[in-house]
N, C-alpha and C positions, 0 to 999 in steps of 0.2 A: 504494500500500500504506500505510495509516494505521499511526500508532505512539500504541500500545498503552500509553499511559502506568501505567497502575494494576498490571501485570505488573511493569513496570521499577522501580516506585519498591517492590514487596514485595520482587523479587529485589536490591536495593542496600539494604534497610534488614535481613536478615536480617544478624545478627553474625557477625563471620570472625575468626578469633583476632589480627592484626596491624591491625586496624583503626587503630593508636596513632601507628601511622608514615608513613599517609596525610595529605599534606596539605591543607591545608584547599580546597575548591576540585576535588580529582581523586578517584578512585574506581579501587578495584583489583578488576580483572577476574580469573580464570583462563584459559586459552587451551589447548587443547591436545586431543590424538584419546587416548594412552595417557600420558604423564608430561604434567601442569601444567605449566605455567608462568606466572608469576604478573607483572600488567601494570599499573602504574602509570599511566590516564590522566586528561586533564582533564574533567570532568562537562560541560564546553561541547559535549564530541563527542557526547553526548545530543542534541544538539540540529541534528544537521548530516544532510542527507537518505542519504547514503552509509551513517552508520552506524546510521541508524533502520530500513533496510533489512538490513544486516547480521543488528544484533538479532532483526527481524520475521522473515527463512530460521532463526535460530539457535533463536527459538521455536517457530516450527510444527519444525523438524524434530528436539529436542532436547528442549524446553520450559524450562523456568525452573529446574526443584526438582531440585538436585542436591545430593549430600553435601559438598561443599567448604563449602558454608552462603554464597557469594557471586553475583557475577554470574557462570555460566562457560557458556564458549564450546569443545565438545568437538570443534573440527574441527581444523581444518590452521592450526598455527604461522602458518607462511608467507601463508596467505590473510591472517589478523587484521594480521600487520607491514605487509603491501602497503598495507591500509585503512590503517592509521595513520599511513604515511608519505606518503601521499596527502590525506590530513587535516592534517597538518605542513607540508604545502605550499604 
């Protein structure tokens, strides 16, 4: 499954109101099915095959353009922590 960069770099450069508290280097995501929750991670995880595949199901079955104005991910909590803490590893 190829990763779609020109999707990912529109959905991270739209403006999100906290952008100021991001530090240099990470990128805040949304995660969530009904309440957000809002995820601090390192822009490196761009780059790792787990979560270019992540992103790639989270586009075909979601797509990119949501009202939060970020990168969000409307599924299950718990699935995004597992990836991340798998990525942390």
């Amino acid at each position: 499954m190829g990763f779609r960069f020109p999707s990912i770099v529109h959905a991270i450069q739209r403006p999100f109101s906290s952008s100021k508290d991001v530090p240099k280097g990470y990128l805040a995501v949304y995660v969530g099915e009904n309440r957000m929750k809002r995820f601090v991670i390192p822009v490196a995880y761009l780059n790792q095959p787990s979560f270019q595949d992540f992103l790639s199901q989270a586009e075909e079955e979601f797509g990119f353009d949501h009202p939060m104005g970020a990168l969000t991910f409307p599924c299950n909590e718990d699935a995004f922590i597992d990836l991340i803490s798998r990525l942390n590893a």
